[in-house]
SEKOLMI-516494 format. One record per residue (C-alpha): y, z, x. Coordinates in pm, whole numbers, plus 32768, in hexadecimal, padded with zeros to 4 digits. Layout:
N
YZX
...
***
This chain:
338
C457E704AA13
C403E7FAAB3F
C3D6E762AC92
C39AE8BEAD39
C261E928ACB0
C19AE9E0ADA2
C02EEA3CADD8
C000EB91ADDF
BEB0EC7BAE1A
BEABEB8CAF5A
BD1FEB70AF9B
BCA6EBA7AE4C
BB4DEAC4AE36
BC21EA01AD21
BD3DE99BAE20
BD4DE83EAE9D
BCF5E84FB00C
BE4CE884B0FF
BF20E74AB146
C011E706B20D
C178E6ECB150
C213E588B13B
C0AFE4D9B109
BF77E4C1B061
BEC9E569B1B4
BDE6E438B1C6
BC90E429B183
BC25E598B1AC
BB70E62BB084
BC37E6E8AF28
BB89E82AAEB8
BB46E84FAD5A
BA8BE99AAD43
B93BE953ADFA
B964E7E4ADEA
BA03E714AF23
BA99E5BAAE87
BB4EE4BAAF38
BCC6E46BAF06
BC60E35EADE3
BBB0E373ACBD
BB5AE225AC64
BB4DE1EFAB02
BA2EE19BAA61
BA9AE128A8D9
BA96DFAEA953
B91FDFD3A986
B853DEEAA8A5
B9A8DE6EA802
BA7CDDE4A8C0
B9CBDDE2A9F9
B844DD53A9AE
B716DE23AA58
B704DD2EAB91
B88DDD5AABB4
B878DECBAB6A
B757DF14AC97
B82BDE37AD80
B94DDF1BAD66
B8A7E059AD5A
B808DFEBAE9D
B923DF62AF13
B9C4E0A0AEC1
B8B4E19EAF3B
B89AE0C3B09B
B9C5E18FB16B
B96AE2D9B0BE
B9FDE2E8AF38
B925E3CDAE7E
B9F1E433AD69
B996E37DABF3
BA37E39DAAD0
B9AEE34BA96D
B963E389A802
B88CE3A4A6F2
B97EE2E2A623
B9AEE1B9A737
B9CAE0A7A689
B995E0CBA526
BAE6E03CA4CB
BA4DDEDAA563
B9ABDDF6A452
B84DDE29A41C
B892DF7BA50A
B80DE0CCA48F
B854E180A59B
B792E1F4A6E6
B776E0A4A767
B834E140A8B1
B75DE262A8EE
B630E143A8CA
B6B5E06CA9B7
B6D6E184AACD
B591E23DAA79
B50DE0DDAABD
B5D2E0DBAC10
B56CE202AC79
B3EAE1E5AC1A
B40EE091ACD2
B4AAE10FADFA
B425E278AE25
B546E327AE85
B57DE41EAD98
B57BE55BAE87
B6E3E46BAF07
B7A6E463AE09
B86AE541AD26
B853E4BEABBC
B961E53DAA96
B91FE4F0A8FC
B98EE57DA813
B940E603A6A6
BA3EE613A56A
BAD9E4A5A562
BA56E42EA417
B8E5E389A464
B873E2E9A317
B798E40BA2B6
B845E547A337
B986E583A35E
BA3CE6EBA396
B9D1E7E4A469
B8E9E90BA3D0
B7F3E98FA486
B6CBE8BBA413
B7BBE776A435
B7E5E7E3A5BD
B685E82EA602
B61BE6C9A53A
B6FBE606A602
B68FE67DA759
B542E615A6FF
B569E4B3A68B
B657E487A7D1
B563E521A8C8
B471E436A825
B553E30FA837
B5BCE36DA9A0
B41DE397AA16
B46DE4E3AACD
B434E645AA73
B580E6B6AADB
B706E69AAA74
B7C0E6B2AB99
B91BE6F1AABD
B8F2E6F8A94F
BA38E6EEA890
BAD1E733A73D
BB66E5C7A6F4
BC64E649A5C5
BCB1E7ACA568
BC0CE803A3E1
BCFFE924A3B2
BC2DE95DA274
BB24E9E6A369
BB74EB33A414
BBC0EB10A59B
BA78EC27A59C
B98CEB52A4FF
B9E6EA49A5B5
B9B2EAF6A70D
B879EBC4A6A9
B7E7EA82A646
B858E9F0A7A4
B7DBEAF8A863
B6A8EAC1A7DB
B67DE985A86C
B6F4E9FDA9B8
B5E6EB1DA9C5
B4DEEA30A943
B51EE956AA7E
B592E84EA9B3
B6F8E834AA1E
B763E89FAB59
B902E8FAAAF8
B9CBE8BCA9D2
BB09E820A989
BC1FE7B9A898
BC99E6A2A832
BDCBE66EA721
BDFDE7CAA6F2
BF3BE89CA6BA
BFCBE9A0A78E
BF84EA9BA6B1
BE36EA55A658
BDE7EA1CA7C9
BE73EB97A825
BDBAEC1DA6F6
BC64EB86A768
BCA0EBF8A8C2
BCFCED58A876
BBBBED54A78B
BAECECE4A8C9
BB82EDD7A98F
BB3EEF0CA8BE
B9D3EEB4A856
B96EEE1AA9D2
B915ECF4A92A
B948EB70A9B8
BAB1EB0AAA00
BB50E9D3A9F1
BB88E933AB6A
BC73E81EAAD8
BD4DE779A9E5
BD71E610A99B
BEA4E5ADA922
BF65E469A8EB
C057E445AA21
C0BCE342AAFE
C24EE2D4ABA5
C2B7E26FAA28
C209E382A937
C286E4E4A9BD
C2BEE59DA8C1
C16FE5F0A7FF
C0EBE693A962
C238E70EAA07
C2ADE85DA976
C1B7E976A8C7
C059E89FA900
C0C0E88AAA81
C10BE9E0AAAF
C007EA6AAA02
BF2AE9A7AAD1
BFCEEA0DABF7
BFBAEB40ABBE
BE71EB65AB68
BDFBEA97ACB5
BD9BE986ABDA
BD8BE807AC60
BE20E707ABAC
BD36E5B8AB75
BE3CE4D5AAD2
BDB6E3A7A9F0
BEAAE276A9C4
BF3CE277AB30
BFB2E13DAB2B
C046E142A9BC
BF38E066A948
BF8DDF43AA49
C101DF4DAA31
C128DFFBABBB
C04EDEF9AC56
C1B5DE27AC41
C0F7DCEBABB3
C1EFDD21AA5F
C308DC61AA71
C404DC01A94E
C392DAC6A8F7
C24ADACCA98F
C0E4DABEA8EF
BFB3DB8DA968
BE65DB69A8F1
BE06DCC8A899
BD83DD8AA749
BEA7DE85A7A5
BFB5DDA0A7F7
C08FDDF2A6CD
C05ADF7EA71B
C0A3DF41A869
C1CADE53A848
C293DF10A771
C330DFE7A89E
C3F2DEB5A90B
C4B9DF2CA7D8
C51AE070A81B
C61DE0C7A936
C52EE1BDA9F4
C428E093A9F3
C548DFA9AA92
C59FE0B7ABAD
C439E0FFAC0C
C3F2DF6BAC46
C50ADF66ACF8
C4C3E08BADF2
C351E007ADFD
C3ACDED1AE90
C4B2DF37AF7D
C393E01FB004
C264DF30AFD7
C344DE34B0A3
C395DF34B1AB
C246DF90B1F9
C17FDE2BB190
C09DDEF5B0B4
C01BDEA0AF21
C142DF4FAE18
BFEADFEFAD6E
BF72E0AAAEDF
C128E157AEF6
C100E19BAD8B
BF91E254AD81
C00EE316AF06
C156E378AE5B
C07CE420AD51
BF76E49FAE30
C07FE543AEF5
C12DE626ADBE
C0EBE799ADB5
BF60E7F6AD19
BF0DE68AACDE
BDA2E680AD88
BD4DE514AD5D
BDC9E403AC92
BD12E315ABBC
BD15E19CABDF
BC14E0ADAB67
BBCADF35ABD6
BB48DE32AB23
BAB1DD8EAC66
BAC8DDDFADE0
BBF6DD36AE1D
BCC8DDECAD46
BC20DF07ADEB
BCB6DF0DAF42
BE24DF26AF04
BD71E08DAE50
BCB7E138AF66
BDEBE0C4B065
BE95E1EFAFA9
BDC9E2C6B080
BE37E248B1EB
BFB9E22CB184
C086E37BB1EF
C1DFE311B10C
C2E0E3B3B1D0
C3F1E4D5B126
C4EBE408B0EC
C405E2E4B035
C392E3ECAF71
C4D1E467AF37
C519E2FFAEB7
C418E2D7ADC0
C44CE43EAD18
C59DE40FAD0B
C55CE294AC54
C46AE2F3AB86
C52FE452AAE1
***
């Protein structure tokens, strides 16, 4: 794993906005091509699940109050619930955002290509179907970042971007993004953008957090870097397991409490705990707020995602945003969680 990826094409409208090294940089705004998003993505797959539509406006109020704007969602949120289908989170915010008339505020992400019951893949007419039903879902006229959820390598990286740019010219979707895609396939569709001046992808979203590295760290990240890609990452606090609440022994009520309890068994699991309470004890802060600024702070990462179920789980999130870890408590948790 590479800790000295670098951005390069510094200023490129898909760069992150400059930070200061050693620390998230605060609350100042991430670029991701035109877009300016905050330093957390909150997550919005608990939406009508786990979170009912009462506890799902609190915390996107609660959320949107001291100035998050960046949602993340998808078609395919939650059809793995009972009685689910799918699209029940994109419902849930449309509904939030009809109610609350701030749509011109707030930067919303879906996504496209995850399975929903009656599409799945990602040819051309599958991508322009699926924007509809979630612009529909979401009451607005407008995608703010519409991604690719999982690569269909039986689709050409041309069809998928042609059909893409479409969207983008037809004022549908305002930039495009990738999500679950591989190295390769993310150069390919970039050089394919490139040469035919068509829409480029702003931003990947990959699976990384302090105990799952290595999918993101390597090719993925340095294509992204140099491309002046941002990094959105989804599972930034290893499905629950870095909010330190998982304890050998101990029992949390949570529909991912096996996925996230399993780290306790691996060493690199152990010696990120560890670290994250020696530093969450230092500086009286929650385990998930060092955890979500350690990743916020890694070369191209843009903005990390985090969801709450309520808004008490959400604070210890958007703290992430005020704490500046210093070099050497960054230097802790890389080096615990290699």
């Amino acid at each position: 794993m590479s800790d000295s990826t670098t951005h390069t094409h510094a200023g490129r409208p898909g760069d992150p906005a400059p930070r200061p090294s050693g620390g998230t940089g605060g609350t100042a705004r991430r670029r991701l091509g035109s877009l300016e998003v905050h330093p957390l993505c909150l997550g919005g797959n608990v939406f009508g699940w786990t979170a009912d539509r009462d506890n799902s406006f609190a915390v996107l109020d609660a959320y949107t109050a001291p100035g998050g704007n960046f949602i993340d969602t998808a078609d395919i949120y939650s059809a793995w619930a009972p009685g689910h289908r799918g699209g029940e989170s994109e419902t849930v915010i449309g509904d939030w955002l009809a109610a609350r008339g701030n749509r011109s505020e707030v930067v919303i992400a879906t996504k496209v290509g995850g399975g929903y019951p009656e599409r799945r893949g990602l040819r051309a007419r599958a991508i322009r179907e699926g924007a509809e039903e979630s612009l529909a879902r979401l009451r607005t006229d407008h995608i703010d970042l519409y991604y690719t959820h999982f690569d269909d390598p039986s689709v050409p990286v041309e069809e998928i971007i042609t059909a893409l740019d479409g969207l983008v010219k037809a004022g549908k979707v305002r930039e495009i993004a990738a999500s679950n895609l591989s190295a390769e396939r993310l150069e390919a569709s970039l050089k394919f953008s490139d040469a035919e001046g068509l829409a480029r992808y702003v931003a990947v979203q990959p699976e990384y957090n302090l105990v799952s590295r290595d999918t993101y760290e390597g090719p993925l990240a340095e294509v992204t870097a140099r491309h002046g890609l941002g990094a959105v990452p989804y599972f930034g606090l290893a499905s629950g397991f870095l909010t330190g609440k998982y304890r050998p022994g101990a029992e949390v009520d949570s529909y991912r409490a096996d996925s996230a309890a399993k780290h306790l068994e691996t060493e690199r699991g152990r010696r990120v705990l560890a670290a994250l309470d020696r530093i969450t004890a230092a500086r009286g802060v929650a385990h998930a707020t060092v955890a979500l600024a350690w990743l916020a702070a890694r070369p191209t990462v843009a903005a990390p995602i985090a969801s709450a179920r309520n808004t008490e789980q959400l604070s210890a999130l958007l703290a992430m945003a005020e704490l500046d870890l210093t070099t050497d408590e960054l230097a802790e948790l890389t080096a615990a969680s290699a």
